[in-house]
Structure formats: C-alpha cells, structure tokens
N, C-alpha and C positions, 0 to 999 in steps of 0.2 A: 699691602699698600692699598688704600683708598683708590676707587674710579677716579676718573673730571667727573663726571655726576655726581658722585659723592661731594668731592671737595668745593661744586660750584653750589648744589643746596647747604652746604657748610656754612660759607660763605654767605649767602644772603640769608641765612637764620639766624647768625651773629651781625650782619647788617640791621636786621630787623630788628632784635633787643638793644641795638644801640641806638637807634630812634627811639626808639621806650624810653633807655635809661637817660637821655638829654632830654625828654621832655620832663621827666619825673624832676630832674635836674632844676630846670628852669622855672617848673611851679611852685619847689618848693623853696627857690631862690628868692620868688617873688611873693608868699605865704610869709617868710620868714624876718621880712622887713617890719609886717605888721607884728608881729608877733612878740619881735625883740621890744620895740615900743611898748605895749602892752605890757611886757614883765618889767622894763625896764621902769615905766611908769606906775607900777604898785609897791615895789621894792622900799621907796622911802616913806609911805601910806605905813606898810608893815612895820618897817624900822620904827616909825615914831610912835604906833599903837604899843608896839616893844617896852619906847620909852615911858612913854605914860603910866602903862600897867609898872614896873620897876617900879618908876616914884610914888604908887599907890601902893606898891604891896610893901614898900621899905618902910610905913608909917603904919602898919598892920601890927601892932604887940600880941594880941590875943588870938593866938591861932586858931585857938579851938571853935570858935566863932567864927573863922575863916570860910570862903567859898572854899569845897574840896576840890573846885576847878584848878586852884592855887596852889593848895597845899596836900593834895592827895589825900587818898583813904587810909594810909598810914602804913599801908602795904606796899607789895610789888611783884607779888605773886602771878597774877594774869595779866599778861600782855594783848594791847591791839596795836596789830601792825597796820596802817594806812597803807595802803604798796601803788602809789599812782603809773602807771603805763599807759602807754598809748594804747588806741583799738587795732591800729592797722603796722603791719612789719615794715620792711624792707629801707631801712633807718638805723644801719650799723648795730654798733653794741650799745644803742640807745636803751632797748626794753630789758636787755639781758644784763646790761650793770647792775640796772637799778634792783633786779630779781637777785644778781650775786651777793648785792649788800644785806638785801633782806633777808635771803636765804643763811648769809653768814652771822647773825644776828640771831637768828631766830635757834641754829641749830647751837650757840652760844649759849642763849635762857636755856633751852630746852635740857641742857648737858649740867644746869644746874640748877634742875628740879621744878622751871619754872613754865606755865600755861602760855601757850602762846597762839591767837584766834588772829586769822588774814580777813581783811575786808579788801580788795580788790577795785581799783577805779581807774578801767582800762582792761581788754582781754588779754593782752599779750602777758602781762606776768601772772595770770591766773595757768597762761599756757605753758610758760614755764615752769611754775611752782608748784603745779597742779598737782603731779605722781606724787613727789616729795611728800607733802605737806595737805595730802586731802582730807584727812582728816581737822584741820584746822582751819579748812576755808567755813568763812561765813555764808557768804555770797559777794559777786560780782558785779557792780556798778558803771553802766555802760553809758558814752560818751559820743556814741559814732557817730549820734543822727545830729550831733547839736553841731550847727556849722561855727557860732563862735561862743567861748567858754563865758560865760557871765558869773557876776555871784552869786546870783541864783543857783545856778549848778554846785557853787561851794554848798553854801546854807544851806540846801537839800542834803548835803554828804555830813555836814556841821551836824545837824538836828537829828541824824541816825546814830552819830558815833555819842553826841552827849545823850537821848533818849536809853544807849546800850550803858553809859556809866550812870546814870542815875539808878536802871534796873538794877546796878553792880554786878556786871559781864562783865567789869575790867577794873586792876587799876591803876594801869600804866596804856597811853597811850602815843602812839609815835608813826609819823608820814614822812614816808619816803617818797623823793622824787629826783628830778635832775638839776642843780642849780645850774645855768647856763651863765657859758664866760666867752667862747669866741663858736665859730661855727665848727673848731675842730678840738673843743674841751668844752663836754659838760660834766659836771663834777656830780655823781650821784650825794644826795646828803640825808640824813634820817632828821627829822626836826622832831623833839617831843613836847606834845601838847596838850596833855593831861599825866601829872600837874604840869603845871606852865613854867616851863623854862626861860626865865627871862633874865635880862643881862641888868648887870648892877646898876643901882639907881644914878644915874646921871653920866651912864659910860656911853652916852647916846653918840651918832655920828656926827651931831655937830658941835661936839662937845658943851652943850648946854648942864650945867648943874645947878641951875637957878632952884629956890624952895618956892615951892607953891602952895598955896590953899586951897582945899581942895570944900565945895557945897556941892549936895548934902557931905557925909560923913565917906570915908575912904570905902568901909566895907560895902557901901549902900552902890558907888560908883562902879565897885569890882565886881558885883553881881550882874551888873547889866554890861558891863564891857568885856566880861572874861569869855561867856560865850559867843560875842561878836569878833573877838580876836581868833576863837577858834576857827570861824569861818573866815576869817580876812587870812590867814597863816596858810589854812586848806586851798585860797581863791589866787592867793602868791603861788603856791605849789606848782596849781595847775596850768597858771601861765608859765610858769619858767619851763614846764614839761612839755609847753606850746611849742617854745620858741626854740626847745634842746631839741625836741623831736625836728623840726624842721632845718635846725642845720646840722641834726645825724644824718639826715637823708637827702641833704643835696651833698653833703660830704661823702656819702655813699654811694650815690649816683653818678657824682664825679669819680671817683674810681673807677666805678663800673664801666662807664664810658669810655677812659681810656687804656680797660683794662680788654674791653670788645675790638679797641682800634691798635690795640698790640694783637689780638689774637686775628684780627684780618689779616695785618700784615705778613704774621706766619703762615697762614693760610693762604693769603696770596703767593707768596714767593714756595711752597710746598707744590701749589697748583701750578705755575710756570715752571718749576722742576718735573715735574710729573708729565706737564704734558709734550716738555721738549724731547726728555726720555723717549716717551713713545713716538715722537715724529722722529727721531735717529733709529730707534725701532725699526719701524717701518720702510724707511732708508736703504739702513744694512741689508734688511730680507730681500727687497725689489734690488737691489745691486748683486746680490748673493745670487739672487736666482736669474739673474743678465749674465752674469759670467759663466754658471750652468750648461747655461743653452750655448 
C-alpha cells in the first residue's frame, strides 16, 4: 500500500496535468472557431471549381489531346499518396485515422503488384507510417512554423506533386486528410487528383445544369484551371485538417480533464482511507499499551 507521501504527490501531479489538459482544452476551443470558418468558407470555392472543371471536361471529345491532368497517363501502376497530418500529437485518433486509411490503401495496391511513393505534409503520419513503409517515403513537408495555413502553403505542395508527374514518378495521384463534420466526427477521406475526379457535368450542389460557352476553347481553359484545382483541392484538404485537428484535441482534452478529475477522486478518497487506517492504528497501539502497564 502506498505512504500519505506518496498518495499526496499522486494527487497533486494528477492536479497538475489537469491544469494542462483545461488549458489545452480551452485554446483549442478557441483555435477552432477560426478554423471551422476557414474550411467551412473554401468548401463551396472547391465544389464549384468541381463544377466548372465537369462542364469543361464533358465537352472534351478528343482525349488524346487532353491535359494528362484529366485524363491520366493511361496507367496506374505508381501511386502518390498525399498523407496530410498534423505536426504536433496529442489530438485523439486525429493523426492515426488518417495513417489507418493510408496504411490500408497502400498495403491494398501494394498486394496487387502496384508502386506505391508517400509524400508526407505534417510529422505525425510520417511517425506513424515510418517502419512500415520507409522504403516508399519521399520526403516529408513540414508545417509547424506557419502559424495560419495560406494557399501559398497548398501551391508550394501543388507545384512538387505536378513537377513529380510531369517528370512521370506517378500515375495516380491521391490526398488524404480529415473532412471535418462536428468537433466529435472527422471523417478521414482519400481525394484523388491526378487524373481528376470530378463529379458529373451539372450534378453541382445547387443543382445548376445550365450549357455554357465556354472562350477561348474548352481544352485551352483546362490547362490553366486543372493545375489550379490541384492546389484549391490540396488548400481545402489542409483547412479541413485545421479545423479536425482542433476539435480532435479539445475533444481529447476534454476527456483527459475529466478523466484526471475521476482519478483525483479515487485518489482522494484511497488517501482518506489510508490515512484513517493509520490514525485507528495508532489508537489501538497507545490503548494496547495503557492496558499493559
């Protein structure tokens, strides 16, 4: 059985993590308002660059002539996985979904003959996928110093993954991230975007199927917007992973918090059993040894 020494530094070193985990709590409480804004605010930017590209690529006859952004290299032999995670942990099963999905995907191609290459943007599923799969990491793209995510930060990750399919290091391309729904479900999702998966021509969200005319020429429009979709799609990713990561981890912290203020309470009431013990202890012996004498 534990001292009171023991059980009273117990106690206040489980008091002192739960200051932590309420503070962690409350900043990313208040992180997380911005954030949802943020994602929530490029979601219909994305959806209708979606739209557009559809109604462009459905009046596309000549494939062959196509951007290979479109319509691929006619393969599908090597894969690049996009694998977005955060840099820093302690954020539930925020980093570790998104690495299961990947993980499960990957070891999927891999079981039917197919090349599969990691690019990494964020440390934690490089940390996780690391043993597995080091032979297929790239490299790792880190995020930690930038205090808020811009598209610049996409376009920078845009211009490495199209520079790698032009070289033809891939040719299937696909980013994984978290799509965020409440602060206690984000759905991890794989998005693929090379060639470009886009939804049918006019199955848009506000159900528009108006025909449009498109100057110059369809193919002429696709080559300049296909590479900008890949960094609007990368620059949606990375806010939804904003806004998932921050309410994995006040969803996480709140646990934690009340999972420190259940483990005082047993702590407390262990330490007033313990220490009444010993004053009946003590009792018995000074009465034992009165009768003695």
């Amino acid at each position: 059985m534990a001292s009171l020494k023991e059980l009273r530094n117990r106690i206040a070193s489980v008091k002192s993590t739960q200051k932590i985990t309420k503070a962690m709590q409350m900043v990313a409480a208040a992180k997380l308002r911005k954030a949802q804004e943020a994602a929530e605010a490029a979601r219909p930017y994305a959806e209708r660059m979606d739209a557009v590209l559809a109604n462009l690529g459905s009046k596309i006859t000549d494939t062959e002539g196509a951007s290979p952004i479109l319509v691929g290299t006619g393969g599908d032999q090597t894969h690049l996985f996009v694998i977005a995670t955060a840099d820093r942990g302690l954020c539930g099963g925020f980093n570790g979904n998104i690495a299961k999905l990947a993980r499960a995907k990957a070891r999927s191609l891999m079981a039917e003959g197919k090349t599969v290459k990691m690019l990494f943007v964020g440390r934690k599923g490089y940390d996780v996928l690391k043993m597995e799969f080091a032979a297929n990491i790239i490299d790792t793209i880190s995020l930690k110093d930038v205090k808020q995510v811009g598209f610049v930060n996409a376009q920078d990750i845009a211009n490495r993954v199209l520079k790698m399919f032009d070289d033809g290091e891939f040719d299937v391309a696909t980013l994984f991230y978290a799509e965020f729904k409440s602060v206690i479900d984000q759905t991890p999702t794989p998005l693929q975007l090379i060639p470009a998966k886009l939804p049918e021509a006019g199955d848009d969200a506000d159900g528009d199927s108006a025909a449009y005319e498109y100057e110059p020429e369809e193919d002429e429009i696709l080559k300049d917007l296909l590479p900008k979709n890949i960094a609007t799609q990368i620059f949606r990713g990375l806010l939804e992973n904003g806004a998932s990561e921050q309410g994995a981890r006040m969803s996480a912290m709140d646990n934690a918090t009340r999972n420190a203020g259940d483990m005082i309470d047993k702590l407390s009431v262990t330490y007033n059993r313990t220490r009444q013990a010993k004053i009946t202890t003590e009792l018995i012996e000074i009465i034992s040894g009165a009768e003695a004498l």
